[in-house]
C-alpha positions in Angstrom: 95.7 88.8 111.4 96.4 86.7 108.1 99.1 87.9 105.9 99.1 88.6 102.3 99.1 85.4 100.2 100.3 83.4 103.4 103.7 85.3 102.9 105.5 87.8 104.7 106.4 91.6 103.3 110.6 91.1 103.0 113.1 93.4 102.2 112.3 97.5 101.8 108.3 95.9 103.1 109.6 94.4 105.5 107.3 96.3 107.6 104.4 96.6 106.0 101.0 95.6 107.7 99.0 93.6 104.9 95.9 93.1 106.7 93.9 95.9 107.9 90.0 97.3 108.0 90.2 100.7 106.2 89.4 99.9 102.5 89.8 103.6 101.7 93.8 102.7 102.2 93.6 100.3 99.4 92.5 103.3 97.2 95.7 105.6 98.0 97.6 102.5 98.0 97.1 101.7 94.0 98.4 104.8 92.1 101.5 103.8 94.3 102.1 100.7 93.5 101.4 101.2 89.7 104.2 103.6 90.4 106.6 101.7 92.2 106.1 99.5 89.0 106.2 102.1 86.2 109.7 103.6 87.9 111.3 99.9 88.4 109.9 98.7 84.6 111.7 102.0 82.7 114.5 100.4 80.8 115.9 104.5 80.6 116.4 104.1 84.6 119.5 101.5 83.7 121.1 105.2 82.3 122.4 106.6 85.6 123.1 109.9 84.3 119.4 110.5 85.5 116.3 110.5 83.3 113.9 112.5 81.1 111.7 115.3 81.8 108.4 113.7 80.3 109.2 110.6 83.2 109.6 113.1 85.7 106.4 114.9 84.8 104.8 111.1 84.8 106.1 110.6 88.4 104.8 113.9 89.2 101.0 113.0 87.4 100.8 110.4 89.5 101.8 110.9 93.0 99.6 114.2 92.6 96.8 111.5 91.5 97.4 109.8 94.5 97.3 112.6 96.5 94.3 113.7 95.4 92.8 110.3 96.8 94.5 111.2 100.2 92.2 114.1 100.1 89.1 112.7 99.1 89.1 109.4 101.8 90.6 112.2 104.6 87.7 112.4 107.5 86.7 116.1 106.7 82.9 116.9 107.6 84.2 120.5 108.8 84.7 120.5 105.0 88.1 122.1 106.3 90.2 123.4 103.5 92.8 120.8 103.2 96.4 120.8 103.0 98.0 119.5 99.1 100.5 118.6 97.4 103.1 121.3 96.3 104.4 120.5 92.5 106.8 123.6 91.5 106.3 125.1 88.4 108.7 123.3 86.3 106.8 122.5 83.5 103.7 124.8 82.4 102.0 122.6 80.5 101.7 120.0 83.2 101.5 123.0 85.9 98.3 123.6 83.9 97.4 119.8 83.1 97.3 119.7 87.3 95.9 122.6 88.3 92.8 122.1 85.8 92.3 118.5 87.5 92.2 119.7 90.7 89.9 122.6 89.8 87.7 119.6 88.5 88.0 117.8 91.9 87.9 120.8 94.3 90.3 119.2 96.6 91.9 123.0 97.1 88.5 123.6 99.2 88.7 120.6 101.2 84.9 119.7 99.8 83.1 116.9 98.9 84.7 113.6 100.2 83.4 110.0 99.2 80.8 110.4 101.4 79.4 109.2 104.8 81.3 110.7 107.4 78.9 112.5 109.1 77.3 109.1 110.9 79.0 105.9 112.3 80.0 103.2 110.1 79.2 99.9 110.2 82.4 97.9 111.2 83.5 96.1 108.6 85.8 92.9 107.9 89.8 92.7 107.6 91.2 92.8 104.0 94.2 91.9 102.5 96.4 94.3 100.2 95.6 92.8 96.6 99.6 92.8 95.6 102.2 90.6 96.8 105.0 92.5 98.5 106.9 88.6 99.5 109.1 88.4 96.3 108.8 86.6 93.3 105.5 88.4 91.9 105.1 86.6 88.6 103.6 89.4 87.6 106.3 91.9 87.7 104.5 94.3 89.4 106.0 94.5 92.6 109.6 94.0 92.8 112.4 93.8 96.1 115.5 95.5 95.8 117.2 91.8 96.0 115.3 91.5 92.3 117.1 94.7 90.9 120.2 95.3 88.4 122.8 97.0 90.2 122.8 99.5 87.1 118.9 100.5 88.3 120.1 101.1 92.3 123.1 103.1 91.7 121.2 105.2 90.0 118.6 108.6 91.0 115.6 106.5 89.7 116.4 104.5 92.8 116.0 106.9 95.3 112.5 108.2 93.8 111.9 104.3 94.0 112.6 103.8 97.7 110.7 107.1 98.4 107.5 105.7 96.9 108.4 102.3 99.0 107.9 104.3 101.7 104.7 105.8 101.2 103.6 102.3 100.8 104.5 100.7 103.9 103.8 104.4 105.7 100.4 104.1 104.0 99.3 100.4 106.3 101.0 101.6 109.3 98.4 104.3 110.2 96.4 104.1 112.9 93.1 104.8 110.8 93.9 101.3 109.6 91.8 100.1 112.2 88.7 102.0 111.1 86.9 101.1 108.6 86.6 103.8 106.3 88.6 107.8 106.2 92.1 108.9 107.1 92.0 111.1 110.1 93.6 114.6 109.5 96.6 113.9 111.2 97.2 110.2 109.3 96.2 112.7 106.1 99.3 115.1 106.7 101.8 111.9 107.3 101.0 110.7 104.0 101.2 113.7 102.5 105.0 114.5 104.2 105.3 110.9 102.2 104.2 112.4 98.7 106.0 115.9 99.3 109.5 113.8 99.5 108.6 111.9 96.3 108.0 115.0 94.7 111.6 116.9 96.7 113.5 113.9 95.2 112.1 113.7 91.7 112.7 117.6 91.2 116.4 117.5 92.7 117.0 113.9 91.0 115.1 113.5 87.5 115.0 115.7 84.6 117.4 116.9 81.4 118.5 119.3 83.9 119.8 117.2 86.1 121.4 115.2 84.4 125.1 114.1 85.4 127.6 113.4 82.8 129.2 109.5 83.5 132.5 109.0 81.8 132.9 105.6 83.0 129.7 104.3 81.6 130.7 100.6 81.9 130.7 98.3 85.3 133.0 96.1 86.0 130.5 92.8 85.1 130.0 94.4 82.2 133.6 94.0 80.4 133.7 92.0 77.8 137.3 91.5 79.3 135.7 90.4 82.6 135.7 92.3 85.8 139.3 92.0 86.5 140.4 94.2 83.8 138.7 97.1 85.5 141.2 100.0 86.3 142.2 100.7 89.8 141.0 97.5 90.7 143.6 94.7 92.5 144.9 92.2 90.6 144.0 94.3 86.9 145.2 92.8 83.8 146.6 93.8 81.3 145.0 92.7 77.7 147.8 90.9 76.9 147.4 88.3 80.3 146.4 85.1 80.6 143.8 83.7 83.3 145.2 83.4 86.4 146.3 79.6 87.6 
């Protein structure tokens, strides 16, 4: 199979299959990655203390978008009620904003796919993913973890970030990659364990109330001083020292 701009997934997509059949993959696969890029392009995730509600709540809008793709490309012509995403109440406003969507799509009743899964479809050709997942994406929207501040990774935005890295390269690893259409149920459920741990980590992780209070709010490279006046480091100076010979 050909690979994704003639490049190879590296780092945390390292795994990640970039050339399959099922074109209903690339569909769950895009409110991901514009969320993989929204999380690593938020300036406020260099704070480590954590981050705001109102990004939570945009984390939450959109892995509960994607999820509601899950259900629509998942092989249902049962029209079996399907299994969803579980967002806690934590905000009634967008408890309400979600709910009222998902009235509008009747994915609670499992009804009402994209269509055509009651016959046998026509096999169809091998696609690439549309994004590059290589390094160097001029574009910004993909990044490695080799690309990221250190400020950004030690922080809970980072762990939200991997999660979502890993409903990517969970999402192309499926076996209904080789059909060419529909998510069996069981692929359906796998990707949703994937969302529900998004979800886990951005209501333990993000949020006013989570917030952690960071007395030492400066890194070592980030002293004016240089890194060597750190405290509790070997070899600290004092102000009044010269450069070392």
């Amino acid at each position: 199979m050909a690979v994704t701009y003639g490049q190879t997934p590296k780092e945390q997509f390292r795994d990640l299959i970039p050339t399959f059949r099922n074109a209903h993959l690339i569909a769950i696969l895009q409110p991901l990655v514009l969320l993989h890029q929204q999380i690593h392009s938020h300036g406020g995730l260099a704070n480590r203390s954590g981050s705001s509600s109102q990004f939570r709540n945009l984390i939450l809008k959109h892995i509960d978008k994607a999820d509601r793709v899950r259900g629509r490309v998942t092989y249902n012509p049962s029209n079996v009620q399907l299994e969803a995403l579980t967002i806690p109440a934590v905000d009634e406003a967008l408890r309400a904003e979600l709910l009222k969507t998902r009235e509008l799509d009747r994915l609670g009743e499992g009804i009402n796919p994209l269509g055509g899964d009651t016959n046998v479809t026509t096999t169809t050709q091998l696609i690439d993913v549309p994004w590059k997942f290589s390094g160097g994406d001029s574009s910004g929207t993909v990044r490695l973890t080799s690309e990221l501040e250190t400020r950004f990774i030690s922080g809970p935005g980072y762990l939200v970030f991997s999660s979502v890295n890993e409903a990517i390269v969970a999402c192309t690893t499926l076996e209904s990659r080789f059909d060419s259409k529909f998510l069996t149920l069981n692929d359906s459920l796998r990707i949703l364990s994937q969302f529900q741990q998004i979800v886990t980590l951005a209501m333990q992780f993000m949020g006013e109330a989570n917030r952690l209070d960071i007395p030492e709010a400066v890194l070592a490279d980030e002293r004016p001083s240089g890194p060597d006046s750190a405290p509790n480091v070997r070899g600290e100076q004092s102000g009044n020292s010269g450069p070392a010979a």
